[in-house]
C-alpha positions in Angstrom: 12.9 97.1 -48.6 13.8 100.9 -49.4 17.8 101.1 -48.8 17.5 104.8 -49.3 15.7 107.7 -50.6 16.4 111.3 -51.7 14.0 113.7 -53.4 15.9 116.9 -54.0 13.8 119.7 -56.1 11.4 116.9 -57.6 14.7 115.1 -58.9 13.9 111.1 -58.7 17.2 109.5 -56.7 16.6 107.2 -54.7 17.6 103.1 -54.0 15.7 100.1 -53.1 16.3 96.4 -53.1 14.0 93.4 -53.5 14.0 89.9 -54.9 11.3 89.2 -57.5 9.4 85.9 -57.9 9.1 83.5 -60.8 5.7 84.3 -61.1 6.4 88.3 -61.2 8.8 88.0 -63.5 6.7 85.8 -65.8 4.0 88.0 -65.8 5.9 91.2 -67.0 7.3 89.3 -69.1 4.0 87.8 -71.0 2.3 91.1 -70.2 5.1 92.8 -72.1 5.2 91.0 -74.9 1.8 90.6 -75.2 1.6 95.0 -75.3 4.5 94.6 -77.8 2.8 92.2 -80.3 -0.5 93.7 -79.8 -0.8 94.3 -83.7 0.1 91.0 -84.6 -2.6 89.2 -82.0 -5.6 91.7 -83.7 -4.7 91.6 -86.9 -3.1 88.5 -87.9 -6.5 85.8 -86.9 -8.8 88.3 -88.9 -6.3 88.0 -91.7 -5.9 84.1 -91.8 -9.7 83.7 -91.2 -10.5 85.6 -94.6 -7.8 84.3 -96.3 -8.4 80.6 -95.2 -12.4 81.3 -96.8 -11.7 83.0 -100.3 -8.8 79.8 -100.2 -12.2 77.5 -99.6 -14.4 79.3 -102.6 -11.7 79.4 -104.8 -11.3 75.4 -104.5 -8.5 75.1 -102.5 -10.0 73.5 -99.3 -6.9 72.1 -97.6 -5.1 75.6 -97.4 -8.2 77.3 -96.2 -8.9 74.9 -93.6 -5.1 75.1 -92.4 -5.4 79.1 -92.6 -8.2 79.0 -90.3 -6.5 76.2 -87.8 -3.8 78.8 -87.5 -6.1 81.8 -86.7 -7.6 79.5 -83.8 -4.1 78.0 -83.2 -2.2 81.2 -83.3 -2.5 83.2 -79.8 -2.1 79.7 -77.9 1.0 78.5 -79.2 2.2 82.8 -79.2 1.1 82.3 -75.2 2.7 79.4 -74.8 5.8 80.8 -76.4 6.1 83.7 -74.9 5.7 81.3 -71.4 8.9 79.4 -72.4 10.7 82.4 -73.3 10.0 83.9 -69.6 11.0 81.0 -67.9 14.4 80.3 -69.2 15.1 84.0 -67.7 14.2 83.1 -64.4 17.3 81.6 -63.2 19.0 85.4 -64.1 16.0 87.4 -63.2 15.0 85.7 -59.3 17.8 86.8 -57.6 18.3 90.0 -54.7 18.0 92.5 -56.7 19.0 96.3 -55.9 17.6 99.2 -57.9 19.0 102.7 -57.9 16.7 105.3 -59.5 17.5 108.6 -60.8 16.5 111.6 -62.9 18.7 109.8 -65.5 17.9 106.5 -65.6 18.3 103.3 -63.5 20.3 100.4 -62.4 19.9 97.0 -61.8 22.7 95.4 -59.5 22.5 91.9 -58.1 25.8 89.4 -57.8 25.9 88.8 -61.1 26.0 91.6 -63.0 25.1 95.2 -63.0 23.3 97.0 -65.9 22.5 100.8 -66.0 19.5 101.8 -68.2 19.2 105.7 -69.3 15.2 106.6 -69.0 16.1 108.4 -73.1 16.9 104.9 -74.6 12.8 104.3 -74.0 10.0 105.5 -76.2 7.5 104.5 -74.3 6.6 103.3 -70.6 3.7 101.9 -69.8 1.9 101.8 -66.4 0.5 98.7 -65.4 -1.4 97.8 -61.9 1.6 95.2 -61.3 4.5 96.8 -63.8 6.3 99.7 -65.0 7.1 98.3 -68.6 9.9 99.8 -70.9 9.9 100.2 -74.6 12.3 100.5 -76.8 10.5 101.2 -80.6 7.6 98.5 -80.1 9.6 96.1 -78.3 9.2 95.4 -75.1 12.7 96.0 -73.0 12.5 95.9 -69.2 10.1 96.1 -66.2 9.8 97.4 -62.6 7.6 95.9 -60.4 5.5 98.4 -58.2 5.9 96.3 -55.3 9.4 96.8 -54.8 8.6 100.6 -54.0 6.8 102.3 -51.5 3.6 103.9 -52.0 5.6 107.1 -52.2 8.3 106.4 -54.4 5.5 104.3 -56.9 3.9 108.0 -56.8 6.9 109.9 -57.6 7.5 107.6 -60.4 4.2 107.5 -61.9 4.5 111.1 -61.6 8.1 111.3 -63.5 7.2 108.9 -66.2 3.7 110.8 -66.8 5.9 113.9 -66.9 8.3 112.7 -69.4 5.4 111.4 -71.8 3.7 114.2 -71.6 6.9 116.2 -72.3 7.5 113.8 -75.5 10.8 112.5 -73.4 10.5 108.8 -72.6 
């Protein structure tokens, strides 16, 4: 629900409020930190899978064999971790939310608490069909969900994010 909206020589100001669901927040979440260990999730199973065979040629089968249990075992206990994590948020994260955007940055009011976010702590954003998901370094360190804007406003901010990347400002 959009509680207002300004667009003032292509600034970004503008206000909406919207209350997300368990499942939308545990899919940023897992879709986040999925983008943030990326590295660790292509590299690590390929590591413990040729480690685990020169173990077996050099003799020692039992480490081997554990080394490649943990390249198989690896991304479904990360996934199921990272499941966990999102849902002990969800008590903090599900509430009626309200969302003021600027040129600046943003804030996220509900009852609870209010926390303000400038758009130069993040070096990256990254778009998603569902998400607009923060970065700071590699880590992954807040969402927006496109659903909570209108077509319009999800426009203007793809178009302000795109602008700032491009500009080497995130």
């Amino acid at each position: 629900m959009m509680v207002n909206t300004s667009d003032e020589g292509g600034m970004v100001d503008f206000a909406v409020r919207y209350e997300p669901t368990p499942d939308e927040v545990a899919r940023a979440l897992k879709q986040g930190f999925r983008r943030q260990l990326k590295a660790t999730y292509r590299v690590l199973p390929p590591v413990l899978i040729v480690s685990g065979l020169v173990c077996i040629l050099v003799g020692n089968v039992s480490l081997g064999v554990g080394m490649l249990v943990g390249a198989v075992v690896f991304p479904l206990i990360a996934t199921w971790s990272i499941g966990r994590t999102a849902k002990r948020q969800l008590t903090y994260l599900c509430v009626p939310t309200t969302l003021r955007m600027t040129s600046d940055g943003y804030e996220c009011r509900t009852d609870q608490s209010t926390t303000t976010m400038q758009w130069s702590l993040f070096g990256r954003v990254e778009t998603t069909p569902e998400f607009w998901l923060f970065f700071v370094n590699k880590q992954c360190a807040g969402f927006l969900p496109r659903r909570a804007f209108d077509s319009e406003q999800q426009a203007e901010l793809d178009g302000f994010f795109a602008a700032r990347q491009n500009a080497g400002v995130t």
